[in-house]
C-alpha positions as CSV (number, residue, x, y, z in Angstrom):
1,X,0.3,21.9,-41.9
2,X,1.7,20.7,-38.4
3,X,-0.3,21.2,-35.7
4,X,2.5,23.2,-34.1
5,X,4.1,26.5,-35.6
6,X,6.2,29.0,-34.4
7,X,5.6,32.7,-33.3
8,X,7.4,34.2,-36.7
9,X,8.2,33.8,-39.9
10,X,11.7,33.8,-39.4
11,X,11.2,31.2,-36.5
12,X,9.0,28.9,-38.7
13,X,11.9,28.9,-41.4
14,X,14.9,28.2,-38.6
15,X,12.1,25.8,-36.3
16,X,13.1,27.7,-33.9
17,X,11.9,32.1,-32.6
18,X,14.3,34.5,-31.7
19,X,14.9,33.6,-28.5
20,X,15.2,30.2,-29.1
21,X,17.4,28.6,-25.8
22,X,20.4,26.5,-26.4
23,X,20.0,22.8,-25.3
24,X,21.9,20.2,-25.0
25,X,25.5,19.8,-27.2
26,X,24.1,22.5,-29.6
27,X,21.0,21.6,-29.9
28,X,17.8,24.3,-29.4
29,X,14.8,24.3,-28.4
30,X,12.1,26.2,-30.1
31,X,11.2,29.5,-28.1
32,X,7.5,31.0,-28.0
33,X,5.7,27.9,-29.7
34,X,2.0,28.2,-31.2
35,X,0.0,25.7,-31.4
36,X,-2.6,24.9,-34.0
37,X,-4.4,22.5,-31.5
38,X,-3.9,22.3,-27.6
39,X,-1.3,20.3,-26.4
40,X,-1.7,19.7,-23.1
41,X,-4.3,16.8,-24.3
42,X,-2.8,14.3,-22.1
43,X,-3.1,16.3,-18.5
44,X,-1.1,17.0,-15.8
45,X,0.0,14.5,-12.8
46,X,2.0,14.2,-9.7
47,X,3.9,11.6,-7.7
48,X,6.1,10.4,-5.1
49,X,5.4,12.9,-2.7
50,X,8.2,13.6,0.1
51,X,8.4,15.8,3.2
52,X,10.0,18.5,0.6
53,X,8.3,18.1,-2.4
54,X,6.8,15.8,-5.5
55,X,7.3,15.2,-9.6
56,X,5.0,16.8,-11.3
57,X,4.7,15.6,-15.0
58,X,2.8,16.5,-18.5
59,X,3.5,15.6,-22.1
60,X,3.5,17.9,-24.9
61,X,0.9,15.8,-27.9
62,X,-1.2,18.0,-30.0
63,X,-2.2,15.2,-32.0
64,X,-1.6,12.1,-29.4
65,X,-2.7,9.2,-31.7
66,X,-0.5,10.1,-34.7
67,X,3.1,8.9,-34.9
68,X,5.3,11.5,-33.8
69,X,1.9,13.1,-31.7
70,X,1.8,16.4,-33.9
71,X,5.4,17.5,-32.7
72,X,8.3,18.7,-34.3
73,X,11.5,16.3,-34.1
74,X,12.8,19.6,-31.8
75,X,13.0,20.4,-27.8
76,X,10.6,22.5,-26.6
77,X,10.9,24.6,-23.3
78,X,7.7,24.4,-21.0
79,X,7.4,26.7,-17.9
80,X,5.6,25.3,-14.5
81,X,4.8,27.0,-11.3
82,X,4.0,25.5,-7.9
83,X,1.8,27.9,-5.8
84,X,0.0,28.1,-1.7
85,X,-3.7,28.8,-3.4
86,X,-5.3,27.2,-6.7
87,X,-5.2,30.8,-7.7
88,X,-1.2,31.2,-7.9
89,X,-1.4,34.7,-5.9
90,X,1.5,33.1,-4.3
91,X,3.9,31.6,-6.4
92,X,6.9,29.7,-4.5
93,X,8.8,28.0,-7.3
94,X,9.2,28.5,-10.9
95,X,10.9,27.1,-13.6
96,X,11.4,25.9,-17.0
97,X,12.1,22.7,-18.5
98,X,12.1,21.1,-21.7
99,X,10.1,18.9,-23.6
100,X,12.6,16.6,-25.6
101,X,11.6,14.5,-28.5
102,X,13.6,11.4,-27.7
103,X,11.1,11.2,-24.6
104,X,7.5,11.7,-26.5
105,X,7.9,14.7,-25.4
106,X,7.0,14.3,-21.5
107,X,8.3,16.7,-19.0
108,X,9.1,15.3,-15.2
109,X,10.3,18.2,-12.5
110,X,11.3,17.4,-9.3
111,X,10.2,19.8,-6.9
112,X,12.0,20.6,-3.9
113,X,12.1,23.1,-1.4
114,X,8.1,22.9,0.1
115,X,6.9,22.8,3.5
116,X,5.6,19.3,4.8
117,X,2.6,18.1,5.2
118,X,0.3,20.6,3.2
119,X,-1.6,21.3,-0.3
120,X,-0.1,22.7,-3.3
121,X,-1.2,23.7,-6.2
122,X,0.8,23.4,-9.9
123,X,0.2,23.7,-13.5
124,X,2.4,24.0,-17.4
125,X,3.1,26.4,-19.9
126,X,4.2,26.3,-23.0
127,X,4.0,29.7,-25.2
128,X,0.8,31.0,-24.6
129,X,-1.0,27.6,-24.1
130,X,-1.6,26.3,-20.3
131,X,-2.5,23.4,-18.5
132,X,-5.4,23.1,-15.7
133,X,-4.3,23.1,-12.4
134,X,-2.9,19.9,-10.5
135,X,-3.2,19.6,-6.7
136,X,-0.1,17.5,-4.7
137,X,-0.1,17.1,-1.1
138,X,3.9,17.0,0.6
139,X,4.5,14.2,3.6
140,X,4.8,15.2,6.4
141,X,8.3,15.5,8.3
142,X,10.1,12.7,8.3
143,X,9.3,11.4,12.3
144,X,6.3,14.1,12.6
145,X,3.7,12.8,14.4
146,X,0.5,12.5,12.2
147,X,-3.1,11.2,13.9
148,X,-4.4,10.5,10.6
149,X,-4.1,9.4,7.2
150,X,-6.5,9.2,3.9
151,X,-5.5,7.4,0.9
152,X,-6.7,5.5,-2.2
153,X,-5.4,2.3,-3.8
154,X,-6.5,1.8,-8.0
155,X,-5.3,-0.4,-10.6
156,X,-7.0,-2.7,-13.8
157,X,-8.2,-0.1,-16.1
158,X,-8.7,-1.7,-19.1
159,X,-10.0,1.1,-21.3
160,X,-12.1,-1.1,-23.7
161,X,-14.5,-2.8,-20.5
162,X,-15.7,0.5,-18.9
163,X,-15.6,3.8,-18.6
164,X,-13.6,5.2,-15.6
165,X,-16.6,6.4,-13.5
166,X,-14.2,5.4,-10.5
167,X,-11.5,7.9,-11.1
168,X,-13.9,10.4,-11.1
169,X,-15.4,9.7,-7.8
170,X,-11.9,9.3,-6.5
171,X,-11.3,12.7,-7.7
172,X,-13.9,14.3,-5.4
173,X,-12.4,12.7,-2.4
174,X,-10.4,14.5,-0.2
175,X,-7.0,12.0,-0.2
176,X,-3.4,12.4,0.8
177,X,-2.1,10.4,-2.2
178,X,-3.3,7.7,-4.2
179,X,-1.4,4.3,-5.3
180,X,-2.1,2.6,-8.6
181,X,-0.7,-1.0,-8.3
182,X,-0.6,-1.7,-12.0
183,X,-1.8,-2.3,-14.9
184,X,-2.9,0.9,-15.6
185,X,-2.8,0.0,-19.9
186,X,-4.0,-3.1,-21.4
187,X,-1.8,-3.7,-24.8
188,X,-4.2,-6.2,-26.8
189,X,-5.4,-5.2,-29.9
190,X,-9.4,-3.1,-30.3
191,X,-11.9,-5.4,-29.9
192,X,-15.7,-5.2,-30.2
193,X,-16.5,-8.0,-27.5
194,X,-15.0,-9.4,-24.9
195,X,-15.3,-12.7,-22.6
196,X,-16.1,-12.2,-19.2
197,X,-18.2,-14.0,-16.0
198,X,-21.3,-13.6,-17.6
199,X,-20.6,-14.7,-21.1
200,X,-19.8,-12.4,-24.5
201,X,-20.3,-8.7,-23.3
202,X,-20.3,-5.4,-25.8
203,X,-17.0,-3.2,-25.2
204,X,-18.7,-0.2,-24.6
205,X,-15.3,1.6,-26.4
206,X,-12.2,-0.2,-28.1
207,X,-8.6,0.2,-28.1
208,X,-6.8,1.8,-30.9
209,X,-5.0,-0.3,-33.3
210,X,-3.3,-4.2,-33.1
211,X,-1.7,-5.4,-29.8
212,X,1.3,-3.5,-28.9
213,X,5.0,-4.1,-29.7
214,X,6.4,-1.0,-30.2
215,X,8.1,2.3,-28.5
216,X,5.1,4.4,-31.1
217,X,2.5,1.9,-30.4
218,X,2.9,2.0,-26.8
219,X,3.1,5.6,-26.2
220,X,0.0,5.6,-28.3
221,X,-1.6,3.4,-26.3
222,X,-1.2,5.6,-23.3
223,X,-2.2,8.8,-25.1
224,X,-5.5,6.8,-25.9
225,X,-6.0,6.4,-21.9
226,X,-4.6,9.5,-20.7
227,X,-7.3,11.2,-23.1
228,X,-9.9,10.3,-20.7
229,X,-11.0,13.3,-18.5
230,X,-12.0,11.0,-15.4
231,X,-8.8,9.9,-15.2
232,X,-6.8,13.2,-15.8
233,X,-9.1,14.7,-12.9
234,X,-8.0,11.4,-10.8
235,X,-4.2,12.3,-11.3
236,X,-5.1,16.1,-10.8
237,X,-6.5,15.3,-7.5
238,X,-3.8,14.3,-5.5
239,X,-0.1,12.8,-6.2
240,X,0.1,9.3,-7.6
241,X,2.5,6.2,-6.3
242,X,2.8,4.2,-9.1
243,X,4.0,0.6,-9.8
244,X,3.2,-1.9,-12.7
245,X,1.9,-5.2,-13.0
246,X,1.6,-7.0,-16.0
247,X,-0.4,-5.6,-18.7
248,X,2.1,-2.4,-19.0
249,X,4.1,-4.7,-21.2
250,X,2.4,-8.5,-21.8
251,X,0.1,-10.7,-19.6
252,X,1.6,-12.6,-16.9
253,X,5.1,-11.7,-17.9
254,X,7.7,-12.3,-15.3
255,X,11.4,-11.6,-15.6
256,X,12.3,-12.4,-19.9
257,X,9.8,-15.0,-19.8
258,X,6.7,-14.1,-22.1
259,X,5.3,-17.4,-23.3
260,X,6.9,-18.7,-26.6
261,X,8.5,-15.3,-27.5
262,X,12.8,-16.2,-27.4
263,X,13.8,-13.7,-23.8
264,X,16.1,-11.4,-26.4
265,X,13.1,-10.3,-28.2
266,X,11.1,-10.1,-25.5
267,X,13.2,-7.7,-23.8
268,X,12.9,-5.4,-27.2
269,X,9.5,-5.4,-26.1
270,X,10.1,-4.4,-22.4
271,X,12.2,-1.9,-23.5
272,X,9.7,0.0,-25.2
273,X,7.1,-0.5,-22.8
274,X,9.5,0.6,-20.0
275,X,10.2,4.0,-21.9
276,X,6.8,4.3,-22.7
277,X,6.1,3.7,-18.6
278,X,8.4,6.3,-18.0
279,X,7.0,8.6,-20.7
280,X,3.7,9.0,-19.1
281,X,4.0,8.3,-14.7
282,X,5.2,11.0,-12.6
283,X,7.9,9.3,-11.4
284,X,11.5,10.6,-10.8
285,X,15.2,10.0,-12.8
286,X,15.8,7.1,-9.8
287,X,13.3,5.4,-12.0
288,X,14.6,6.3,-15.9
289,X,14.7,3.3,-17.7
290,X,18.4,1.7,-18.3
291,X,17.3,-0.3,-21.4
292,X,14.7,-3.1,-20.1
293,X,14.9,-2.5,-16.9
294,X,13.3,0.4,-14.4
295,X,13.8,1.2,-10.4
296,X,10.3,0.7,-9.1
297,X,10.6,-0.7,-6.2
298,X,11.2,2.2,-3.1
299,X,10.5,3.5,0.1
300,X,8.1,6.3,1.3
301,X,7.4,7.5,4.5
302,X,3.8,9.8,5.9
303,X,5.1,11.1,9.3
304,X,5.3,8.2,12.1
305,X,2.5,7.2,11.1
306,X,3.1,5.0,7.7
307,X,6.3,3.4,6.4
308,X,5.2,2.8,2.8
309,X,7.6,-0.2,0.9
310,X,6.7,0.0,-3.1
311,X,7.3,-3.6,-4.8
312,X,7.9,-4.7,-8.2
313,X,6.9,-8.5,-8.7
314,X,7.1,-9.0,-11.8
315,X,11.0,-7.7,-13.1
316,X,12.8,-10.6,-10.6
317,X,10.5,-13.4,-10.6
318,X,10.8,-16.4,-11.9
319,X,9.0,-18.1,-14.4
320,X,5.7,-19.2,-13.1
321,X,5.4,-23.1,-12.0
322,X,3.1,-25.7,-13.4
323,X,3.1,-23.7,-17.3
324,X,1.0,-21.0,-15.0
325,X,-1.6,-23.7,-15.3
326,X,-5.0,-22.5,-13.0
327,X,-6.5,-23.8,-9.8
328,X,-4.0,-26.7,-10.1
329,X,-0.4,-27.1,-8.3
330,X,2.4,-29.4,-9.0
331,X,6.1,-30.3,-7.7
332,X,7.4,-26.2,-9.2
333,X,5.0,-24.2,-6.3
334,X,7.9,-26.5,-3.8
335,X,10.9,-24.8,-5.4
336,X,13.6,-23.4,-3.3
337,X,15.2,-21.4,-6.0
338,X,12.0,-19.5,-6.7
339,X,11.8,-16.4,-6.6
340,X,9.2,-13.2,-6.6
341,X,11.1,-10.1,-5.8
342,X,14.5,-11.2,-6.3
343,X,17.4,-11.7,-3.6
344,X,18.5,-7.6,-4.0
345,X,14.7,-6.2,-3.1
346,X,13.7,-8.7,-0.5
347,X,17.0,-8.1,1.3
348,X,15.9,-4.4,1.1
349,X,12.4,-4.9,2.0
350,X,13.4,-6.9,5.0
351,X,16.1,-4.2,6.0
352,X,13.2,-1.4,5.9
353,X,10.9,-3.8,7.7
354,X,14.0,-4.3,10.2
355,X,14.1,-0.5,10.7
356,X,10.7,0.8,10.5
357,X,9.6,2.3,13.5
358,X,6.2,3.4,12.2
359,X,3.1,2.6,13.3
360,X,1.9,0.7,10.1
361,X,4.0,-1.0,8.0
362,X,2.7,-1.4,3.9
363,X,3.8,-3.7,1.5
364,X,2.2,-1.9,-1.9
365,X,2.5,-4.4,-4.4
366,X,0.3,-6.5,-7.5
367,X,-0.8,-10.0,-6.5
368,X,-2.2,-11.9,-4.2
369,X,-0.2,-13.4,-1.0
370,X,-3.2,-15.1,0.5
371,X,-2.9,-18.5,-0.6
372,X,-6.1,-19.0,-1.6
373,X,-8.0,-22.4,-2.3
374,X,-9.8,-21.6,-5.7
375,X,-10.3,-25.5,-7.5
376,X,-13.5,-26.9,-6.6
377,X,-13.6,-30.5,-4.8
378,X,-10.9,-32.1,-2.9
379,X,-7.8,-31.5,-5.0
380,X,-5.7,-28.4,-4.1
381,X,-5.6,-25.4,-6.6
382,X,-4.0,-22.0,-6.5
383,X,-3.9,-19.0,-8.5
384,X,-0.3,-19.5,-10.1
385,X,0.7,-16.1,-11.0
386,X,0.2,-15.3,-7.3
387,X,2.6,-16.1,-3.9
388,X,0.8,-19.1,-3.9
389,X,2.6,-20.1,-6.6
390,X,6.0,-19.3,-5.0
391,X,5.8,-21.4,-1.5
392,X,9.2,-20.8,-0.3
393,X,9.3,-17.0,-1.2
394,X,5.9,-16.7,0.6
395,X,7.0,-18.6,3.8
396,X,10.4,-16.7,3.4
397,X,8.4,-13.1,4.0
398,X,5.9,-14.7,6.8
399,X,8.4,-16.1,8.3
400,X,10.5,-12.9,8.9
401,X,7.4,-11.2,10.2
402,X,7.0,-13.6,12.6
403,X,9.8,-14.0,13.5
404,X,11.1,-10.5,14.5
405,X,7.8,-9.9,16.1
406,X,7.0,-7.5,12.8
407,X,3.4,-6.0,13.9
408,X,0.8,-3.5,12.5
409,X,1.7,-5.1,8.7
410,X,-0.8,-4.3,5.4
411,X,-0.8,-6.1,2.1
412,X,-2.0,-3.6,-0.8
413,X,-3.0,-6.1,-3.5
414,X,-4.5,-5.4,-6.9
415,X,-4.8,-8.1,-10.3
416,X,-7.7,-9.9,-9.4
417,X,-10.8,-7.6,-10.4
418,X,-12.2,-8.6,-7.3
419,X,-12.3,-7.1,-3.8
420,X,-11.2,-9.4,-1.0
421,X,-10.1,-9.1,2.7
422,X,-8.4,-11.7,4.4
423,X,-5.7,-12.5,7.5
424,X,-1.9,-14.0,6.4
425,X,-0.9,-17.1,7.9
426,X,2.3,-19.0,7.4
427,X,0.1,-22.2,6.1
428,X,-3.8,-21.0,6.1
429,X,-4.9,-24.9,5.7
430,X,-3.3,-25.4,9.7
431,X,-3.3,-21.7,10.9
432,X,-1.3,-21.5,13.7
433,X,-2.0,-18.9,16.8
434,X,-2.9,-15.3,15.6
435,X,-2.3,-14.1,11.7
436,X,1.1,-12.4,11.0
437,X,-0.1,-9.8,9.0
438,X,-3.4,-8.4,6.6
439,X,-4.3,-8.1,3.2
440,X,-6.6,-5.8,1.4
441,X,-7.1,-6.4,-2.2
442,X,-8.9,-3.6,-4.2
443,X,-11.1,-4.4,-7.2
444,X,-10.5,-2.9,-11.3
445,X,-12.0,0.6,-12.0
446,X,-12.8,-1.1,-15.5
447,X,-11.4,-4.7,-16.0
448,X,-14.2,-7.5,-16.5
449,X,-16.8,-4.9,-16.9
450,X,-19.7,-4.4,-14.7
451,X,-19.4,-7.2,-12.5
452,X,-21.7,-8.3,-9.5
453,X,-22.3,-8.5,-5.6
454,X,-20.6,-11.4,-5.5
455,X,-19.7,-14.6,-8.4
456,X,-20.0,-18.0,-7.6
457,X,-16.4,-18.8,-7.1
458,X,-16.0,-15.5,-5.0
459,X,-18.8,-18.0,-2.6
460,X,-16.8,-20.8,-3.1
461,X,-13.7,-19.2,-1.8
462,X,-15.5,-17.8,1.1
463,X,-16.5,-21.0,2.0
464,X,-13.3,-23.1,1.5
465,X,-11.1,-20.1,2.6
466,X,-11.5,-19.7,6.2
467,X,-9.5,-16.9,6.8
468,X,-11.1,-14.9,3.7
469,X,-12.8,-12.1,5.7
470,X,-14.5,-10.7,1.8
471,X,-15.7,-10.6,-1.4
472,X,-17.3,-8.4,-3.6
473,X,-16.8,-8.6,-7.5
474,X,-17.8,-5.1,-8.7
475,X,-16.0,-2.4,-10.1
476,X,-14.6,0.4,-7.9
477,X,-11.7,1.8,-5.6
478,X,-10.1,1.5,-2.2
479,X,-10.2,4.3,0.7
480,X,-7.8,3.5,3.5
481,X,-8.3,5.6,6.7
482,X,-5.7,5.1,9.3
483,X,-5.0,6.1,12.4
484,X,-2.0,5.5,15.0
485,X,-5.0,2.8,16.7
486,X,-6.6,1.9,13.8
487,X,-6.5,1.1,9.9
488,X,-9.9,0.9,8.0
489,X,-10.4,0.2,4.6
490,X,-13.6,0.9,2.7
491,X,-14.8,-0.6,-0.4
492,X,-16.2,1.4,-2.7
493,X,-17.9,0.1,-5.6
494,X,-20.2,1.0,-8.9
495,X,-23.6,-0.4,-9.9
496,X,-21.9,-0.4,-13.2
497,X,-19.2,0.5,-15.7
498,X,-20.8,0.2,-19.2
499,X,-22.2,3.3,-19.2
500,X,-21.5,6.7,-17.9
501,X,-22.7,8.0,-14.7
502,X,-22.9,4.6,-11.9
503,X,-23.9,4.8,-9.3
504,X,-20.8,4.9,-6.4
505,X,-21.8,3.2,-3.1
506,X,-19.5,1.6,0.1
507,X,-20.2,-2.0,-0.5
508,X,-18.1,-2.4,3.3
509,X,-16.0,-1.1,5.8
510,X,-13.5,-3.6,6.9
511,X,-10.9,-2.5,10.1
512,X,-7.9,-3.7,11.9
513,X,-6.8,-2.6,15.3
514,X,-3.4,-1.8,16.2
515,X,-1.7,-5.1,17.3
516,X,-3.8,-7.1,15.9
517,X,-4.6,-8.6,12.6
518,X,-7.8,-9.7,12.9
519,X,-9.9,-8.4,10.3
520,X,-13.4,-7.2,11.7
521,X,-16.2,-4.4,11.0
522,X,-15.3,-1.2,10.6
């Protein structure tokens, strides 16, 4: 038998009860469901908080590894309330939407209406089964003046090289929002080993199924992750800014290029994985996939205190240079037709730059704008799948700060499984006067396993690098306290990721003072 029935006989025999609510062109979703097993097994979430609101999201999977998820090929409604206290004794908004089967299932609601700047509480129905309860902070008023701000930065949880200790220590802090730059799924096939820094390591847990093509595959994928407890009470915890990187779809995928795969069929591929995104973030309809392609890249605001710019560098870019070769370069990093966000989202990342009259201005994207000397011996060599890679691009952003005297600017990095610090120069190999701008990249919660202090190439870079401030090469997460004088960012890292319960410690606390981007002590 299906995991899910309905209420009555006569129900069961129409797939639908008595009350059953008309949907769509006809179409009608199945009132007063029972469920054989619980299907809320993927958790709640929130996102994209705003002055007057946030998304709140769930999916409806009884069984979330089996094709079709245990679900009826049927809409079905699911209630949600938004309260003042974690025990709804005041309920402000209502509602009911509906779970369709062309989406997995997933339910996003926009909520609007709240009061800025303050805690809610929400949680799911769906007939007499219920969801735990999700916490979302609004923003405050647009223009408010806020003294302070708390928020985390995670990214690179690949399932199969730890367990996600990190999202439950981020779950016990007290933070406005969190963002997640990417590569929240890894879509390679289960494996017992893997091959990190310190040789062959044991997965301490493996992937389900072959490496990932399809819109079923995929959305089993996620279920596999979302399954995790640590993470559902990471995404209960506060509301979520999400992006992706690369692994949401293939690795080091740019644009239609995937290596060797024609662009048509790749894009089959991106489509699914975009639906699949979509399926399982709490993002909004801006964001509803139109075949490949998705609106990630956005604007947020918290009060006068942050103007918050969301990129996507990986859906406009062109191809990497140099056959994404490492530590190497060649004539491609020169060329002036590259690009990394594309000519429509760097005009509009420049306009909001242009127009921000915020203290701090982020730019919350994937990979690295540092251009960092990582060959050993004389010979230049860059990461390729980074701004290095894409000179004039890089110059092209610098420049503008520069230029129109753009102060108070933070680079949010993820990708590299590493922690870093570091201050942005036009050229770092002949800095010129002060830096333009500062860039904090956070370390994986999983991704390369346990890790250590500190590898030898992290020394390397240290020492060729001047204007690398730190490295650290553990697992972990990124607190960023900021105030209208000051922007701190703590490292927070595990003693290990192989087996439950590591150990979380601050590894540093690295600051930057308003005006300048001098990265010192915090």
């Amino acid at each position: 038998m299906s995991p899910f029935e309905t209420l009555s006989r006569r129900g069961l025999l129409l797939g639908l009860g008595a009350g059953g609510a008309i949907v769509g062109s006809g179409r009608q979703a199945l009132a007063d469901p029972v469920f054989a097993e619980y299907p809320f097994q993927l958790g709640i979430a929130a996102g994209d908080p705003t002055p007057d609101g946030f998304v709140i999201w769930t999916r409806l999977a009884p069984r979330p590894l089996e094709i079709g998820h245990g679900m009826p090929s049927a809409p079905v409604p699911v209630t949600w309330e938004v309260a003042t206290d974690r025990g709804f004794s005041t309920v402000v908004r209502k509602g009911e939407a509906v779970a369709r089967p062309e989406m997995g299932h997933a339910v996003h609601v926009e909520i609007t209406g709240l009061e800025p700047g303050r805690p809610w509480f929400y949680r799911f129905a769906a007939g007499a089964e219920r969801t735990a309860v999700g916490r979302a902070k609004t923003a405050p008023a647009p223009g408010a003046r806020v003294t302070q701000a708390r928020f985390g930065v995670v990214g690179c949880q690949a399932y199969e090289q730890g367990f996600y200790t990190a999202h439950r220590k981020a779950s016990e802090e007290d933070l406005d929002f969190v963002y997640c730059y990417g590569d929240y799924i890894y879509e390679g096939r289960g494996s017992r080993t893997y091959t990190g820094s310190g040789g062959t390591m044991e997965n301490p847990r493996q992937h389900f199924g072959g490496e990932i093509y399809s819109l079923d595959d995929y959305r089993r994928r996620y279920a596999q992750y979302k399954m995790d407890t640590d993470l559902q009470a990471s995404h209960a915890a506060a509301a979520w800014f999400v992006t992706w990187d690369d692994h949401e779809i293939a690795n080091n995928w740019v644009s239609d290029f995937d290596d060797g795969v024609p662009p048509e069929v790749f894009l089959l591929r991106r489509q699914a994985a975009a639906q699949a995104f979509y399926e399982h973030m709490p993002l909004r309809r801006s964001a509803f996939p139109r075949g490949a392609e998705m609106q990630l890249y956005r604007h947020a605001t918290w009060g006068d205190l942050l103007d918050l710019n969301f990129l996507d560098t990986r859906s406009f870019r062109s191809n990497q240079p140099c056959d994404d070769a490492w530590a190497t370069t060649c004539a491609g990093v020169s060329d002036p037709a590259a690009q990394i966000l594309g000519e429509a989202q760097e005009a509009w990342l420049y306009r909001n730059l242009d127009q921000s009259r915020a203290h701090w201005k982020v730019l919350a994207q994937q990979i690295m704008v540092m251009d960092l000397e990582r060959r050993e011996g004389p010979e230049p060599g860059f990461n390729l799948d980074t701004w290095a890679g894409y000179r004039v691009p890089r110059q092209r952003l610098l420049s503008r700060l520069r230029d129109r005297r753009i102060g108070n600017t933070i680079v949010l990095t993820g990708d590299e499984h590493q922690n870093y610090a570091g201050e942005l120069y036009l050229d770092s190999r002949n800095p010129e006067g002060a830096p333009l701008a500062t860039e904090f990249v956070t370390t994986s919660i999983s991704s390369s396993g346990d890790g250590q202090d500190q590898r030898a190439d992290g020394r390397r870079y240290l020492a060729d690098n001047p204007f690398l401030k730190f490295n650290n090469a553990q697992r972990g997460y990124v607190v960023c306290d900021v105030t209208p004088e000051r922007w701190q960012t703590e490292f927070k890292v595990l003693d290990k990721v192989s087996e439950r319960g590591g150990t979380l410690t601050t590894r540093a606390k690295l600051a930057v003072a308003s005006g300048d981007a001098r990265v010192v002590a915090g």
